[in-house]
Jmol script that loads the backbone (N, CA, C; Angstrom):
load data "model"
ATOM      1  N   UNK A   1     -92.124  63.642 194.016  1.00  0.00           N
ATOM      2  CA  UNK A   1     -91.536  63.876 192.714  1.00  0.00           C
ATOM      3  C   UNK A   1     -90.019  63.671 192.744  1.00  0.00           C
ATOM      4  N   UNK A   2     -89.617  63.722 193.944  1.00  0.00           N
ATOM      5  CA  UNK A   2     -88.118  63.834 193.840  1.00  0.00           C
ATOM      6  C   UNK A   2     -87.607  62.365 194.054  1.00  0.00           C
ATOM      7  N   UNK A   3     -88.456  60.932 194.082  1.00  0.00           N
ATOM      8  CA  UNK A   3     -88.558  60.039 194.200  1.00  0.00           C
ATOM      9  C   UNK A   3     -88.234  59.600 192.785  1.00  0.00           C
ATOM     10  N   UNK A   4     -89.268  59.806 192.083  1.00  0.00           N
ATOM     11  CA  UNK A   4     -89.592  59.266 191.107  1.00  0.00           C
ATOM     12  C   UNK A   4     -88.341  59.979 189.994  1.00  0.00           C
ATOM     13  N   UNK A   5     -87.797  61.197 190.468  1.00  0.00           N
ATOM     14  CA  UNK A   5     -86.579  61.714 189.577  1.00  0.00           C
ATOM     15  C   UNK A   5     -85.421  60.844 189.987  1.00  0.00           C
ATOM     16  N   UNK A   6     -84.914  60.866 190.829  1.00  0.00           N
ATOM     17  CA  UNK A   6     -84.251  59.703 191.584  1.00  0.00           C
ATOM     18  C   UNK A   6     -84.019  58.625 190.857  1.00  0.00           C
ATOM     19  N   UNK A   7     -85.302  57.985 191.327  1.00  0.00           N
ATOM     20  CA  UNK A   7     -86.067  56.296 190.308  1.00  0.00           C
ATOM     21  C   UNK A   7     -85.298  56.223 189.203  1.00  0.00           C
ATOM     22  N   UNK A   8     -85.507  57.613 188.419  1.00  0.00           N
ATOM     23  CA  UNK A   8     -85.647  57.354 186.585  1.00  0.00           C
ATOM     24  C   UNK A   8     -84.040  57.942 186.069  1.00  0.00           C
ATOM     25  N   UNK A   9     -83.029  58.701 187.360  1.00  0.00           N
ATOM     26  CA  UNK A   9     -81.751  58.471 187.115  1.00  0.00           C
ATOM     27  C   UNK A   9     -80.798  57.580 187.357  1.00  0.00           C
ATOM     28  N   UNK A  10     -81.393  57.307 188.333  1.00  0.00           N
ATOM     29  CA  UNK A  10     -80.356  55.747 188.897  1.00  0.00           C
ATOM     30  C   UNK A  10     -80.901  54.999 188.085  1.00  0.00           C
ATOM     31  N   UNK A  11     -82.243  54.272 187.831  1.00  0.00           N
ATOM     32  CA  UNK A  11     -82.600  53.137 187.088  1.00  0.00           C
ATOM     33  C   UNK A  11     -82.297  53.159 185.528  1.00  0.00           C
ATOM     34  N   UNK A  12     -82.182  53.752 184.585  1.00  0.00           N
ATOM     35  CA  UNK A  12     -82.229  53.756 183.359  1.00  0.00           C
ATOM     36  C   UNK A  12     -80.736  53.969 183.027  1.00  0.00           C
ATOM     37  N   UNK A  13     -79.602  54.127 183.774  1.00  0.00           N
ATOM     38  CA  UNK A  13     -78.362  55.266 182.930  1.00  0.00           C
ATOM     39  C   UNK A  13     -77.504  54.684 184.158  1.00  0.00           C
ATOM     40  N   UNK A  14     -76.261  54.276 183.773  1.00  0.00           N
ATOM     41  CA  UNK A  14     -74.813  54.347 184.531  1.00  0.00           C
ATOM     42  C   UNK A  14     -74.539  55.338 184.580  1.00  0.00           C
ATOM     43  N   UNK A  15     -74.691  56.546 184.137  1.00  0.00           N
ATOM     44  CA  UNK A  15     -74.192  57.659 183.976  1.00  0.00           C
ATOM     45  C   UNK A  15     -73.527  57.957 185.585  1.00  0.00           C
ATOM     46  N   UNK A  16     -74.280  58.003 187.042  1.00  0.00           N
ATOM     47  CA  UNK A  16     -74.092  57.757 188.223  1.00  0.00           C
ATOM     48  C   UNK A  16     -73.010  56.930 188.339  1.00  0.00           C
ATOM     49  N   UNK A  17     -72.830  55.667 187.712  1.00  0.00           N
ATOM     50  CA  UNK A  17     -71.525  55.373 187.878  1.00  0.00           C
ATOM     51  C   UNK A  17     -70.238  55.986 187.591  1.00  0.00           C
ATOM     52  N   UNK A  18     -70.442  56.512 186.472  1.00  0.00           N
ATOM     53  CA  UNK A  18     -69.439  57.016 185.703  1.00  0.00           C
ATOM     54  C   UNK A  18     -68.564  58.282 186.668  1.00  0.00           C
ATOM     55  N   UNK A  19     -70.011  59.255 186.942  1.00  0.00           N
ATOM     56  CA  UNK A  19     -69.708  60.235 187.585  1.00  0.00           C
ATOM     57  C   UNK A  19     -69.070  59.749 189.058  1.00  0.00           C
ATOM     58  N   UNK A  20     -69.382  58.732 189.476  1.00  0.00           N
ATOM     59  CA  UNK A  20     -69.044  58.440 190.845  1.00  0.00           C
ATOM     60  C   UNK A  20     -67.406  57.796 191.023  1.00  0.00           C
ATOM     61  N   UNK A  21     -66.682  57.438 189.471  1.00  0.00           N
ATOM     62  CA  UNK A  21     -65.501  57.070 189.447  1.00  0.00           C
ATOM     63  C   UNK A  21     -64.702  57.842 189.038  1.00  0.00           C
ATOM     64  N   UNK A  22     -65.488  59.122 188.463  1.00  0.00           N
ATOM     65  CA  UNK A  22     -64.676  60.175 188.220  1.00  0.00           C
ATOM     66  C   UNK A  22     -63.947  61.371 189.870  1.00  0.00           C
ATOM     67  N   UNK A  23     -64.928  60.983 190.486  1.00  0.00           N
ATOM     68  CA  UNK A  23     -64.841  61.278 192.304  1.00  0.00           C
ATOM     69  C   UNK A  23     -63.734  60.554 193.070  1.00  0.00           C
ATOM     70  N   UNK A  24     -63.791  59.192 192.282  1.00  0.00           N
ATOM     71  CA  UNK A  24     -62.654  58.209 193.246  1.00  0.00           C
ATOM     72  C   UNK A  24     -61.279  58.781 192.714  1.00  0.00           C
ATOM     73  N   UNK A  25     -61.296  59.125 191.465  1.00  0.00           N
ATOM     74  CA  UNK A  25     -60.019  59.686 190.837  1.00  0.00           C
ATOM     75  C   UNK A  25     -59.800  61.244 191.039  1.00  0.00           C
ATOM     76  N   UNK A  26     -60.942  61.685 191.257  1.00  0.00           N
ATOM     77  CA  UNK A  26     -60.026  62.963 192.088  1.00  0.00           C
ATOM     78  C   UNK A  26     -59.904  62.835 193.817  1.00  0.00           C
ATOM     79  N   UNK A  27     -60.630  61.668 194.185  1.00  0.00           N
ATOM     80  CA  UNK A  27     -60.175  61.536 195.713  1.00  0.00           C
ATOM     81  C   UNK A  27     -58.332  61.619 195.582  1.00  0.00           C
ATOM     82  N   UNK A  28     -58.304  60.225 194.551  1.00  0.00           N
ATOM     83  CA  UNK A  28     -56.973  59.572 194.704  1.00  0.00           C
ATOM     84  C   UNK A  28     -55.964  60.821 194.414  1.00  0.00           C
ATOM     85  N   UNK A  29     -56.373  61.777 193.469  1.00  0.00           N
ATOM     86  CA  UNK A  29     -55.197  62.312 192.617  1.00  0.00           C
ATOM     87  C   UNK A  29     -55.457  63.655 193.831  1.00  0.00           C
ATOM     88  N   UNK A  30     -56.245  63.902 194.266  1.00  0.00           N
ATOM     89  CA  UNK A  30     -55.669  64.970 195.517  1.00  0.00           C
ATOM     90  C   UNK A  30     -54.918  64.416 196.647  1.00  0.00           C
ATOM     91  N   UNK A  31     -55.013  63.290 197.032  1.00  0.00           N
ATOM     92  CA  UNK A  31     -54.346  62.448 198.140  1.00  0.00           C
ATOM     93  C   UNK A  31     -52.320  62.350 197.544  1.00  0.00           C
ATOM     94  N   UNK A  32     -52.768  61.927 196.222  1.00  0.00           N
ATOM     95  CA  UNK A  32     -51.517  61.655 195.858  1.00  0.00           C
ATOM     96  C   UNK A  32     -50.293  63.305 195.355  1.00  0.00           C
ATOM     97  N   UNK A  33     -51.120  64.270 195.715  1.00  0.00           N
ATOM     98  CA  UNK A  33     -50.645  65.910 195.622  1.00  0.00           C
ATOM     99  C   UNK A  33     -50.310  65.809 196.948  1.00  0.00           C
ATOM    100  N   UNK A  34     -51.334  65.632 197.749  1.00  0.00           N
ATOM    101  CA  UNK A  34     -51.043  65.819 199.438  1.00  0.00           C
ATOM    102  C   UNK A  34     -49.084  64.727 199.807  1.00  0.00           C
ATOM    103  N   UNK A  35     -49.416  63.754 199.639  1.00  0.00           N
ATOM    104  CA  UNK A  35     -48.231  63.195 199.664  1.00  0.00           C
ATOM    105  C   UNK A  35     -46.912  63.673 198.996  1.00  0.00           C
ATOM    106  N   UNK A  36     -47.184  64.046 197.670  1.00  0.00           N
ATOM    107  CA  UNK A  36     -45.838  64.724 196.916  1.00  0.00           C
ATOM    108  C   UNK A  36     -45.508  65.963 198.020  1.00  0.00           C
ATOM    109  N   UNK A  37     -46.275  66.680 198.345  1.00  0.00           N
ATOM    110  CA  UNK A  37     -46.034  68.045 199.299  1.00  0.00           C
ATOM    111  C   UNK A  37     -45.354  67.667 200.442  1.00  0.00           C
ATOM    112  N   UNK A  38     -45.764  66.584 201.066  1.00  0.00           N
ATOM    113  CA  UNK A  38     -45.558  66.113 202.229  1.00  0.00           C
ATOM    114  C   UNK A  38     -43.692  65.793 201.772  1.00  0.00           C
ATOM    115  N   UNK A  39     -43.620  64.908 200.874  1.00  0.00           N
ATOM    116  CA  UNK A  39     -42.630  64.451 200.619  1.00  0.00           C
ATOM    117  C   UNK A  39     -41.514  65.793 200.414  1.00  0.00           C
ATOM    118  N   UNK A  40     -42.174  66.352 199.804  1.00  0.00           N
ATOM    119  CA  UNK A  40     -41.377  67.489 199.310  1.00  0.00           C
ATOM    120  C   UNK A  40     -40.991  68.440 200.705  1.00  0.00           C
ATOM    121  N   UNK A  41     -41.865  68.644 201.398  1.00  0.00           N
ATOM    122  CA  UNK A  41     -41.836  69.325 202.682  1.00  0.00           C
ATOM    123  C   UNK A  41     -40.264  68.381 203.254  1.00  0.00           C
ATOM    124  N   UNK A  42     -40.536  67.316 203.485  1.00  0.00           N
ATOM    125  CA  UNK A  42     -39.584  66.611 204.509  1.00  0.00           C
ATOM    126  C   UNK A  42     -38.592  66.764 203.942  1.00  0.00           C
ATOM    127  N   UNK A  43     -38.449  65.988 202.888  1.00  0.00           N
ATOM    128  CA  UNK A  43     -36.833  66.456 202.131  1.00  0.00           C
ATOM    129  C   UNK A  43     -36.191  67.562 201.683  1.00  0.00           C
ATOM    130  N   UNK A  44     -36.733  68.531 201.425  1.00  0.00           N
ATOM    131  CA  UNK A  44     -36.010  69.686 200.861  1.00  0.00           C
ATOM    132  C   UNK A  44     -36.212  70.898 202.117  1.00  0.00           C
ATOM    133  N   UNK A  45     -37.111  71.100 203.590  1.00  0.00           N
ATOM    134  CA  UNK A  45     -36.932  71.640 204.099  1.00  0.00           C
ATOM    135  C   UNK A  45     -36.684  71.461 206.064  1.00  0.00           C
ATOM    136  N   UNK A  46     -36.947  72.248 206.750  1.00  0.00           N
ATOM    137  CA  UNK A  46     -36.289  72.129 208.096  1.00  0.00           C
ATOM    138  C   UNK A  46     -37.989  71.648 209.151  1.00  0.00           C
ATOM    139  N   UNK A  47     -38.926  72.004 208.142  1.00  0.00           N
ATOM    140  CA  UNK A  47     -40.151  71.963 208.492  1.00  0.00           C
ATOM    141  C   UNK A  47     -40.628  70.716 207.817  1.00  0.00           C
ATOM    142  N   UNK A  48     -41.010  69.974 208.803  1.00  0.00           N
ATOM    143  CA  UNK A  48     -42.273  68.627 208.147  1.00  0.00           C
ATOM    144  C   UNK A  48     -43.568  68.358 208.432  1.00  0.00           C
ATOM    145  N   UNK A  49     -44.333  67.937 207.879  1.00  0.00           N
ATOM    146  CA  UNK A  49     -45.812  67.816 208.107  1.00  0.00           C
ATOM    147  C   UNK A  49     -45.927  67.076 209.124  1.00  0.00           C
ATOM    148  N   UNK A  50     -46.334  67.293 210.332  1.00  0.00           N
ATOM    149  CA  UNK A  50     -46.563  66.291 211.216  1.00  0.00           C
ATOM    150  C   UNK A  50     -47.912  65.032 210.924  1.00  0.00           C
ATOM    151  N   UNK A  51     -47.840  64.321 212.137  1.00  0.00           N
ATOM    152  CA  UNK A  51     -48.265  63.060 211.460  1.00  0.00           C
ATOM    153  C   UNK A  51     -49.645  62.772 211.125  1.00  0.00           C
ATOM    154  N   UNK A  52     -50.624  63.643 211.971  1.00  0.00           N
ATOM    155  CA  UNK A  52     -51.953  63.641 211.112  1.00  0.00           C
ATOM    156  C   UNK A  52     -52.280  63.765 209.907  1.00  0.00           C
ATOM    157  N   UNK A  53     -51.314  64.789 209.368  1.00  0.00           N
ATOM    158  CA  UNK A  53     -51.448  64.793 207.848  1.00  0.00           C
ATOM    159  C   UNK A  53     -51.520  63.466 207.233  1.00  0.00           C
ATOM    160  N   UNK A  54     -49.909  62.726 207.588  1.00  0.00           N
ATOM    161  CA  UNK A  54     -50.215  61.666 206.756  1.00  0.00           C
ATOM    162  C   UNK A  54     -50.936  60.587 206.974  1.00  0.00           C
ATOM    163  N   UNK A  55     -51.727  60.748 208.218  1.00  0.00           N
ATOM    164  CA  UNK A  55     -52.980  59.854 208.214  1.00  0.00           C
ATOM    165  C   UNK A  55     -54.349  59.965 207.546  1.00  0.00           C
ATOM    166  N   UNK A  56     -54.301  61.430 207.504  1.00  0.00           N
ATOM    167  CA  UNK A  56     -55.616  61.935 206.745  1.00  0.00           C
ATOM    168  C   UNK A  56     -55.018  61.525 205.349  1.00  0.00           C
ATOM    169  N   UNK A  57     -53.756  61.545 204.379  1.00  0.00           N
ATOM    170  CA  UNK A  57     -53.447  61.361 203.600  1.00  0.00           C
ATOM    171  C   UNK A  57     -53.729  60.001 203.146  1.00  0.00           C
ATOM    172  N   UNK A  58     -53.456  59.261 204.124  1.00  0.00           N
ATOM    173  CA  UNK A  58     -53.601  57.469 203.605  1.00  0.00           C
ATOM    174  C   UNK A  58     -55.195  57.523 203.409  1.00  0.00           C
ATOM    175  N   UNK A  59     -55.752  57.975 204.291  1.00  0.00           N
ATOM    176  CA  UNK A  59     -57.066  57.626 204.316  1.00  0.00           C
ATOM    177  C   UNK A  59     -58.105  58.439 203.064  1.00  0.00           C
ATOM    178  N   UNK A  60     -57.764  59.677 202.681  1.00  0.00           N
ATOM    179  CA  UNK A  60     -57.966  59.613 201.602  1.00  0.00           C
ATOM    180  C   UNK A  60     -57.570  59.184 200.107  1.00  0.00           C
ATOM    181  N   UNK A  61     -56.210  58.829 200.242  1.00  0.00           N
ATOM    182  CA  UNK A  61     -55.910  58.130 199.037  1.00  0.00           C
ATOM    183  C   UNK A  61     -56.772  56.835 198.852  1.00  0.00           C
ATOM    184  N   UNK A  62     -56.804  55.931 200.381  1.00  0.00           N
ATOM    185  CA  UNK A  62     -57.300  54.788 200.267  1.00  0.00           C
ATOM    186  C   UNK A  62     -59.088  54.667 199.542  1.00  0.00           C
ATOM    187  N   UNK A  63     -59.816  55.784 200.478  1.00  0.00           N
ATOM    188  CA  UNK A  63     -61.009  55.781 199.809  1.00  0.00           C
ATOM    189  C   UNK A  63     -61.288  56.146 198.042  1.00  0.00           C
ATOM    190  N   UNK A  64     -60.041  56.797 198.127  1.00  0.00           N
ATOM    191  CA  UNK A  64     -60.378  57.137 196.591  1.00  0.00           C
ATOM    192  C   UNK A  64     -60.025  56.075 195.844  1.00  0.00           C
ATOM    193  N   UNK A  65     -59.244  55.126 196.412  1.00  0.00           N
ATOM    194  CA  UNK A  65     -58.700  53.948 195.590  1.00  0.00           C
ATOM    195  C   UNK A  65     -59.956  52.759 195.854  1.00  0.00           C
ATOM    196  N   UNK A  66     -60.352  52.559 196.967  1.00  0.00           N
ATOM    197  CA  UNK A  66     -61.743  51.634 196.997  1.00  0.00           C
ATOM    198  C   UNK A  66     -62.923  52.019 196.267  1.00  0.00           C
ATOM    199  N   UNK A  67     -63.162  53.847 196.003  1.00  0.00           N
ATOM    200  CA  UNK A  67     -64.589  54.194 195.478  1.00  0.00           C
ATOM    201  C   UNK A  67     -64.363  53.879 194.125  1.00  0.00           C
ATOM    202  N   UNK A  68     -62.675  53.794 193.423  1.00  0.00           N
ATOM    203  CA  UNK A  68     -62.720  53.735 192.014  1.00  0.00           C
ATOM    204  C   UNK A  68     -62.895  52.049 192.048  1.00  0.00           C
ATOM    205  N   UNK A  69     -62.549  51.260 192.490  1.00  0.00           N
ATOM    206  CA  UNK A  69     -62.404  49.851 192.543  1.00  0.00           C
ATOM    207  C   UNK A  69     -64.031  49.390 192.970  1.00  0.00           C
ATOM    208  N   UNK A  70     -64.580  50.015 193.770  1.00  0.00           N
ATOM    209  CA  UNK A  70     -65.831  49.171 193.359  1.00  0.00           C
ATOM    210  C   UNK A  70     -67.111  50.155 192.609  1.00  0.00           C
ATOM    211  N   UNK A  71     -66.462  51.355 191.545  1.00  0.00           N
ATOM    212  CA  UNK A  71     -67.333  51.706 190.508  1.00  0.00           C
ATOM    213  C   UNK A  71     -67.027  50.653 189.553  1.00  0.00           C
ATOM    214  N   UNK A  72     -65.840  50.338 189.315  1.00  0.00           N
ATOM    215  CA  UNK A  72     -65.549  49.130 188.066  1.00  0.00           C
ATOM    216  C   UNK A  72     -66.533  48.377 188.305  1.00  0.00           C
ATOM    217  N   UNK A  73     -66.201  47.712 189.397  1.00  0.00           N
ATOM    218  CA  UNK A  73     -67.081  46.448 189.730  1.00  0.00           C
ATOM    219  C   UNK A  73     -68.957  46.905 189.182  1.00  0.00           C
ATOM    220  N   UNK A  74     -69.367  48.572 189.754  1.00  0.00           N
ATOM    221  CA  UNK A  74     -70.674  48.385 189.333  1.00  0.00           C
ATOM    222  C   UNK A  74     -70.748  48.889 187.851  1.00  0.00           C
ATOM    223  N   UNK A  75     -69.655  49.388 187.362  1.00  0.00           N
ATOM    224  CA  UNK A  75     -69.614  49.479 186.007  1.00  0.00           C
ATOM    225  C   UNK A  75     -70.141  47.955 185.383  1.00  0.00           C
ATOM    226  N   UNK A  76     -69.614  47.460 185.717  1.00  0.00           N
ATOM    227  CA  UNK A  76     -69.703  45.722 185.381  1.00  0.00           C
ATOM    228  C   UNK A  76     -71.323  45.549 185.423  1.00  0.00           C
ATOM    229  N   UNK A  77     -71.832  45.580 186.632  1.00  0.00           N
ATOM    230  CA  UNK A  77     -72.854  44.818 186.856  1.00  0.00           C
ATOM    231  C   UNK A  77     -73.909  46.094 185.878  1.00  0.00           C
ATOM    232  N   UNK A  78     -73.927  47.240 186.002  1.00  0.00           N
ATOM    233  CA  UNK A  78     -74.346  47.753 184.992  1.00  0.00           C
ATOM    234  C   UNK A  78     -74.486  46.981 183.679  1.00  0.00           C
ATOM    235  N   UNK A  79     -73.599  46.943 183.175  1.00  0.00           N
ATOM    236  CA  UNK A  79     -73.631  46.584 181.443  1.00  0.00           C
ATOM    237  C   UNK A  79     -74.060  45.447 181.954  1.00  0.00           C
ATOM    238  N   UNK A  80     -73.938  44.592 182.597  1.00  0.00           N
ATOM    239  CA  UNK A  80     -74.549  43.400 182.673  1.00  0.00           C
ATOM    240  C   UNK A  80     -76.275  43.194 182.383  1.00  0.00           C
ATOM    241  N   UNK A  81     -76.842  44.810 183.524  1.00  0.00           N
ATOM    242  CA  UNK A  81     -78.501  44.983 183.256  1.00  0.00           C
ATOM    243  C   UNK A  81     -78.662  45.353 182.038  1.00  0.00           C
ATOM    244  N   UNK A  82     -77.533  45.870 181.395  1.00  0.00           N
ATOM    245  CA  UNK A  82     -78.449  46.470 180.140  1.00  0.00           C
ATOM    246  C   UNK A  82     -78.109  45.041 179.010  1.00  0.00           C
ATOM    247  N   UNK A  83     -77.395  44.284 179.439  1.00  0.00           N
ATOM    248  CA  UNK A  83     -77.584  42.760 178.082  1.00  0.00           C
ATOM    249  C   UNK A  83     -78.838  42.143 178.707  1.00  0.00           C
ATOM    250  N   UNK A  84     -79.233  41.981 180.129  1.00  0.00           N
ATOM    251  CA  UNK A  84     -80.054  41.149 180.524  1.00  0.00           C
ATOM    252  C   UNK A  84     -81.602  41.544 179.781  1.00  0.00           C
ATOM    253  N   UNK A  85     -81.652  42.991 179.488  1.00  0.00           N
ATOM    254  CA  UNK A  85     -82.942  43.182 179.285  1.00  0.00           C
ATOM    255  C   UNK A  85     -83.227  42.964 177.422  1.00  0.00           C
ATOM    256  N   UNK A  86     -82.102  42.483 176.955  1.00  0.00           N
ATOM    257  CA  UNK A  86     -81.997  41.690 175.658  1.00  0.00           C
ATOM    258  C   UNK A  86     -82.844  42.610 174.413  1.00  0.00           C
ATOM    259  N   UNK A  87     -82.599  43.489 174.686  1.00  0.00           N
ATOM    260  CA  UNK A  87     -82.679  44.835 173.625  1.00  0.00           C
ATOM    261  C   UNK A  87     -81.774  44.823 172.321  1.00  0.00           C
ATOM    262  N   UNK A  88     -82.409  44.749 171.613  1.00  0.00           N
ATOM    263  CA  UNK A  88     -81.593  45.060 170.460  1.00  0.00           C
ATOM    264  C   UNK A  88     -80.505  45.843 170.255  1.00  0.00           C
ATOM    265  N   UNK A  89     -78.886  45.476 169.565  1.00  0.00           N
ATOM    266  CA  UNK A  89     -78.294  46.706 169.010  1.00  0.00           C
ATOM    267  C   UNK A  89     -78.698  48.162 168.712  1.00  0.00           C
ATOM    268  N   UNK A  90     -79.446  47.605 167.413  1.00  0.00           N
ATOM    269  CA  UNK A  90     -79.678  48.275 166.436  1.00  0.00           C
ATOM    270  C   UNK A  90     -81.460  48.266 166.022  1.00  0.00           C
ATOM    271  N   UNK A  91     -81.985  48.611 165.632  1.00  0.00           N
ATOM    272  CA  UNK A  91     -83.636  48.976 164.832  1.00  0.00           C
ATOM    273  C   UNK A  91     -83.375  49.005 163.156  1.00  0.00           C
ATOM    274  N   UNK A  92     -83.717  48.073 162.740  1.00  0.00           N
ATOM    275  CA  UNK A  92     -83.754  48.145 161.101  1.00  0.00           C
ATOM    276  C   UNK A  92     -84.814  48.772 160.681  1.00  0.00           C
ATOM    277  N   UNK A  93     -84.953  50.105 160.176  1.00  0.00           N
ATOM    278  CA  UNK A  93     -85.915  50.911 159.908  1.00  0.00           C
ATOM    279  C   UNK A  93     -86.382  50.442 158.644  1.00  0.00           C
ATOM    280  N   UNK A  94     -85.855  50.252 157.208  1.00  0.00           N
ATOM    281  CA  UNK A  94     -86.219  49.999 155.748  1.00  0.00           C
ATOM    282  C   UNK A  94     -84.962  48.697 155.467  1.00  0.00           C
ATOM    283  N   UNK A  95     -85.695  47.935 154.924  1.00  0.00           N
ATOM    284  CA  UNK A  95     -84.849  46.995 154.155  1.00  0.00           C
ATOM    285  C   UNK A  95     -84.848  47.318 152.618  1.00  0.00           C
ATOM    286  N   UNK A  96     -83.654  47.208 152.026  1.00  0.00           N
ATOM    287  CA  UNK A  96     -83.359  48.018 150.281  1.00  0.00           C
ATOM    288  C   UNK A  96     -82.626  47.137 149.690  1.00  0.00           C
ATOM    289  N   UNK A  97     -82.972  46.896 148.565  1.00  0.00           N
ATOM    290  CA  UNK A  97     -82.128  45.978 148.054  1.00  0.00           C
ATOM    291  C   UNK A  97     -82.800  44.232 148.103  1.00  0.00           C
ATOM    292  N   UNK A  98     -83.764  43.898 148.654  1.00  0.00           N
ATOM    293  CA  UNK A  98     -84.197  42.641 148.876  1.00  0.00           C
ATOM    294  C   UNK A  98     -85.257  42.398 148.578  1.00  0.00           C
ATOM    295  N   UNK A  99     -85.455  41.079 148.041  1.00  0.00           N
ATOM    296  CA  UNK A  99     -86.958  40.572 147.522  1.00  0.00           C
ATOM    297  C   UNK A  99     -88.213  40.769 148.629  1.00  0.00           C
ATOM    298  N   UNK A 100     -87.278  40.754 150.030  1.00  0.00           N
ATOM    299  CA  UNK A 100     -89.066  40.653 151.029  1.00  0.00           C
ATOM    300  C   UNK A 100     -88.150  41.428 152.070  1.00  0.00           C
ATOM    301  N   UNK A 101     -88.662  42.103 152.670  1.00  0.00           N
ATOM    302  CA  UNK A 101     -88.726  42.952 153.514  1.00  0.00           C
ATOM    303  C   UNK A 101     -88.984  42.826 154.521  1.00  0.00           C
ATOM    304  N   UNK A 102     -89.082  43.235 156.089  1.00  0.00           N
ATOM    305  CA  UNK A 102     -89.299  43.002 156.943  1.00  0.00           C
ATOM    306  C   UNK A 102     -89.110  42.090 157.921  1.00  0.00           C
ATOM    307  N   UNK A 103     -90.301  41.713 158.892  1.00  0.00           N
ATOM    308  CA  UNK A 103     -89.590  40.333 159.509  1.00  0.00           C
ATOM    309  C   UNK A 103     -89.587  39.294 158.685  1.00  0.00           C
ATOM    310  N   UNK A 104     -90.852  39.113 157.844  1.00  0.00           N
ATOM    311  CA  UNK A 104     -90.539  38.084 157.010  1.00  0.00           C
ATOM    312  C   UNK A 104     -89.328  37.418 156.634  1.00  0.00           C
ATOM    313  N   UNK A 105     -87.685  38.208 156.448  1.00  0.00           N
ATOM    314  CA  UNK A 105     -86.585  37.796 156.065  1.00  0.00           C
ATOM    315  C   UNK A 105     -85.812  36.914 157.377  1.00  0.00           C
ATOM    316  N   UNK A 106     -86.673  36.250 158.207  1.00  0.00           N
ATOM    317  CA  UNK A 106     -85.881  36.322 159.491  1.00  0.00           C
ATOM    318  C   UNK A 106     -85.079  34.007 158.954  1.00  0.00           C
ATOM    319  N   UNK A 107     -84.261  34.238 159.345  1.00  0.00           N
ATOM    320  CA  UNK A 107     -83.217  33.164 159.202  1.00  0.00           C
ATOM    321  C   UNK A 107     -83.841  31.484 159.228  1.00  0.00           C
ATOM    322  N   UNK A 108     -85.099  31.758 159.427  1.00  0.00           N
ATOM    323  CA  UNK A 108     -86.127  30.204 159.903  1.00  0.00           C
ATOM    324  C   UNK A 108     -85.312  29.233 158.760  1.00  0.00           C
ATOM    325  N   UNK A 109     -85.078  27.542 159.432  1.00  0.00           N
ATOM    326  CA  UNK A 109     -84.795  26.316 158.310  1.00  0.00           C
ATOM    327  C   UNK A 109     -86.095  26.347 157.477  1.00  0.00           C
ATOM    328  N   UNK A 110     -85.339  25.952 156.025  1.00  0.00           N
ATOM    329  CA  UNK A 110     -86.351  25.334 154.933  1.00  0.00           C
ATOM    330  C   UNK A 110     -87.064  24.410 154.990  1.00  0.00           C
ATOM    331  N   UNK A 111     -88.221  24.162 155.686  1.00  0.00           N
ATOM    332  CA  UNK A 111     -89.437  23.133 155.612  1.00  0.00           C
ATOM    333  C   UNK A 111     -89.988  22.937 154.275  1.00  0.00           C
ATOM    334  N   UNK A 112     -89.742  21.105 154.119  1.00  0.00           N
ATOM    335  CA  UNK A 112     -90.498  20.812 152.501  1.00  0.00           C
ATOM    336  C   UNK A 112     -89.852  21.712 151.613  1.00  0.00           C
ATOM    337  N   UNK A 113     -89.127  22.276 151.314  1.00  0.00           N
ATOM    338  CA  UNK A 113     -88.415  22.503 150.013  1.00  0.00           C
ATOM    339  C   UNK A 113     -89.110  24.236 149.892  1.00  0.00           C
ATOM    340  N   UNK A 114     -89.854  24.784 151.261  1.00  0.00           N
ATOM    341  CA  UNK A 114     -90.356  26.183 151.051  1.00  0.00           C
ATOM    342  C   UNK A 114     -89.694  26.873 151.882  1.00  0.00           C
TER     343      UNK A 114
END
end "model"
wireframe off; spacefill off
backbone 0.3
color backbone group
């Protein structure tokens, strides 16, 4: 069952994307706090962050900057599945106002003068 829940969130909904670029942007925007501190540490006091910090620092800024850069990308290919499966906008429930209704009104050329 936990397959098939899986299946029917990833397959139907970007929503997973969405949420997953909202992650890259708080990777980035805690990385980029870590650095202001850091910065702030070195310049204004007698104490500085030694240098692991700012390795753990690059390295999370960086992932947070690659996880947001390739959600775009599956943002993309997303909307891409949902034109491919060539679904309609919209559902015209009642047509009002018109001599014929339905599919009948559909755009076909005039054959023989009908």
């Amino acid at each position: 069952m936990l397959r098939f829940a899986t299946d029917g969130i990833l397959s139907f909904s970007t929503k997973p994307l969405q949420i997953s670029i909202g992650f890259g942007m708080l990777c980035a925007s805690i990385a980029l706090v870590g650095i202001l501190y850091a910065l702030f540490v070195r310049l204004f006091t007698s104490n500085w962050v030694e240098g692991w910090t700012a390795i753990i620092i690059a390295v999370l800024f960086m992932g947070g900057v690659q996880l947001m850069t390739i959600d775009i990308l599956g943002e993309y290919v997303g909307r891409i599945y949902n034109e491919i499966k060539k679904r309609p906008l919209y559902v015209v429930q009642e047509y009002i106002g018109f001599k014929e209704s339905g599919p009948a009104m559909s755009r076909s050329p005039v054959v023989n003068g009908k």
